[in-house]
N, C-alpha and C positions, 0 to 999 in steps of 0.2 A: 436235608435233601432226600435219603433213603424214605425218611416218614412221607412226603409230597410223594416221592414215585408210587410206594405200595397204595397210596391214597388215588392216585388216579388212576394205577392199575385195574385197584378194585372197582371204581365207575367207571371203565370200561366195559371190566367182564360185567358187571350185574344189567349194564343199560344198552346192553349191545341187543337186545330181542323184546323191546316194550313195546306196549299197546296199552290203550285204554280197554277195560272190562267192566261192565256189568251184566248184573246178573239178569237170567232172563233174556238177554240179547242172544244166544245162541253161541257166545266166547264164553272160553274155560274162565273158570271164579282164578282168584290170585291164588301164586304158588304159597305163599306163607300162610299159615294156619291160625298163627297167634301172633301177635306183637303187643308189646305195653307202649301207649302211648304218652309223653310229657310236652308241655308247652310251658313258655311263660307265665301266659294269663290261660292257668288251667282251665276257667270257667266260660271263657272268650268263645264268638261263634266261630271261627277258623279251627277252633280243635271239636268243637261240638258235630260240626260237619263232617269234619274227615275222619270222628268217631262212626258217624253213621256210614257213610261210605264205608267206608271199612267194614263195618258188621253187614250192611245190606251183600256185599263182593265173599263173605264167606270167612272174613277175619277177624277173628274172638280176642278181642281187646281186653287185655287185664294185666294188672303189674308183676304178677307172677311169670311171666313169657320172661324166656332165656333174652330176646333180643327187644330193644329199647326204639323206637321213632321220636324224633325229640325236634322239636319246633323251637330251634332255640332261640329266634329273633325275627317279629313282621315288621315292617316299616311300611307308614303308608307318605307318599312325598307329593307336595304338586308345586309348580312352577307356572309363570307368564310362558304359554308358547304365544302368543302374538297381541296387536295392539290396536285398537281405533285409530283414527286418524286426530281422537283428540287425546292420546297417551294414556286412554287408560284400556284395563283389562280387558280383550278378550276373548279368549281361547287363553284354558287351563290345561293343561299336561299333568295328569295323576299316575304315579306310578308306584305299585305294592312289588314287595321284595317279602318274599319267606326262607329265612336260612334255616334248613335243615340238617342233623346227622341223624348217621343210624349207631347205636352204642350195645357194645357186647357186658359179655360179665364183667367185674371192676369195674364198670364203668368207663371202657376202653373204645374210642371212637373210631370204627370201624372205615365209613367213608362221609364226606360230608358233600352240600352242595347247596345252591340257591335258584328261587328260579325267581324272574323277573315278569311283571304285566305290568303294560302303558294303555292307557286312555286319553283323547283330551273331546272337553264338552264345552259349549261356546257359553260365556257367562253375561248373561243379559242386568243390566245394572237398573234397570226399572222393572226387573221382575226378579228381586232377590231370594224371594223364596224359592220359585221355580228354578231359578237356577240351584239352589241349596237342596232341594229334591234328587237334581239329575245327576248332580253330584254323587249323592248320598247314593245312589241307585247305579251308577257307573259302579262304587265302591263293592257294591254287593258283589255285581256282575264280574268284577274283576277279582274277588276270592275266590269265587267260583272256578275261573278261570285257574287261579292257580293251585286249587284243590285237582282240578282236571289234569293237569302237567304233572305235579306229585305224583298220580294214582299211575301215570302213562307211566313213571319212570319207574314205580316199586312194586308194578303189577306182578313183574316176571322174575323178583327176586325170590330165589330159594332158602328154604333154610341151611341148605349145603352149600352155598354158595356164602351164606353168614359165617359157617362154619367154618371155610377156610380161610375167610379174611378173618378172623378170630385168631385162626393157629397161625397166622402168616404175623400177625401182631403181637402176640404171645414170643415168639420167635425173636420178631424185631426189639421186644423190651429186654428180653434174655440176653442177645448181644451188645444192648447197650447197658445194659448192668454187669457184665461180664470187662468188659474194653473201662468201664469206671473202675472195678476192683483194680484191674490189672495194672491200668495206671498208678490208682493208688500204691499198692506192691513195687513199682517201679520206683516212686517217691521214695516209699520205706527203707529201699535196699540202699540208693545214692546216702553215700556218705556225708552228714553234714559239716561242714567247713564252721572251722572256728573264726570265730571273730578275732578280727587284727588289733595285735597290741601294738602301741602306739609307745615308743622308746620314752625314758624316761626323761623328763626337762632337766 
């Protein structure tokens, strides 16, 4: 419960002042200077992109950087949103999911979060390919999309705002390795009870 509060304290403080930024627009480049970024599928276009974004916004990407961006999971989903009148398909509903954290030194998860984009595109069954295009071309447009929402949300993060949520965690594993000793100690001191003999037959 303590680890959930400090977790959504900290995306309060850090997303309470976003904008999207790029450079060139005449808005200030992003507050962080460095980040090391990881993904799943390291080599994947969704981390390839939000490599460049990043560099083009003023953020020098390398694994050396104190603080981690980690793309731990995309999901891309689609479902039947609706139906011909001779039951088959058509209107598709695609929706991509990217969960992300942001990870300090030890590899200590700072705050997490996910953001969500839907599409649906009408799927024509005697034009397979076309529809398999518009598809494929919603998909693009909709990383895009959730590259945009990312960048809104981690434009205005500071490095001193990593910082505290760092000591605030730091802090919080100290108390719970402190309250395990202790317990333990508490065990040690309770005197153990013998086992009952049983009279003799």
């Amino acid at each position: 419960m303590i680890k959930r509060t400090v977790m959504m304290t900290g995306m309060v403080l850090l997303l309470s002042a976003c904008g999207f930024q790029l450079r060139g627009t005449g808005m200030d480049d992003f507050a962080l200077e460095e980040i090391n970024l990881l993904a799943r599928n390291s080599h994947g276009e969704t981390v390839r992109q939000l490599e460049q974004l990043l560099e083009n916004n003023g953020v020098r990407v390398h694994q050396g950087a104190r603080y981690t961006l980690d793309l731990v999971r995309e999901q891309n989903r689609q479902r039947t949103a609706s139906y011909t009148s001779s039951a088959r398909s058509a209107e598709y509903e695609l929706t991509s999911i990217l969960d992300y954290q942001f990870r300090g030194p030890q590899n200590t998860v700072l705050l997490e979060d996910s953001i969500e984009v839907q599409k649906v595109y009408v799927h024509d069954s005697s034009n397979l390919i076309g529809s398999d295009q518009e598809a494929n071309q919603l998909r693009s447009e909709m990383r895009r999309e959730l590259l945009q929402q990312l960048n809104m949300r981690i434009s205005s993060i500071t490095p001193a705002q990593l910082d505290q949520l760092q000591e605030t965690a730091e802090a919080r594993q100290r108390a719970e390795a402190e309250a395990i000793e202790a317990q333990r100690q508490q065990q040690t001191l309770q005197p153990q009870q013998s086992p009952v003999e049983q009279p003799a037959q």
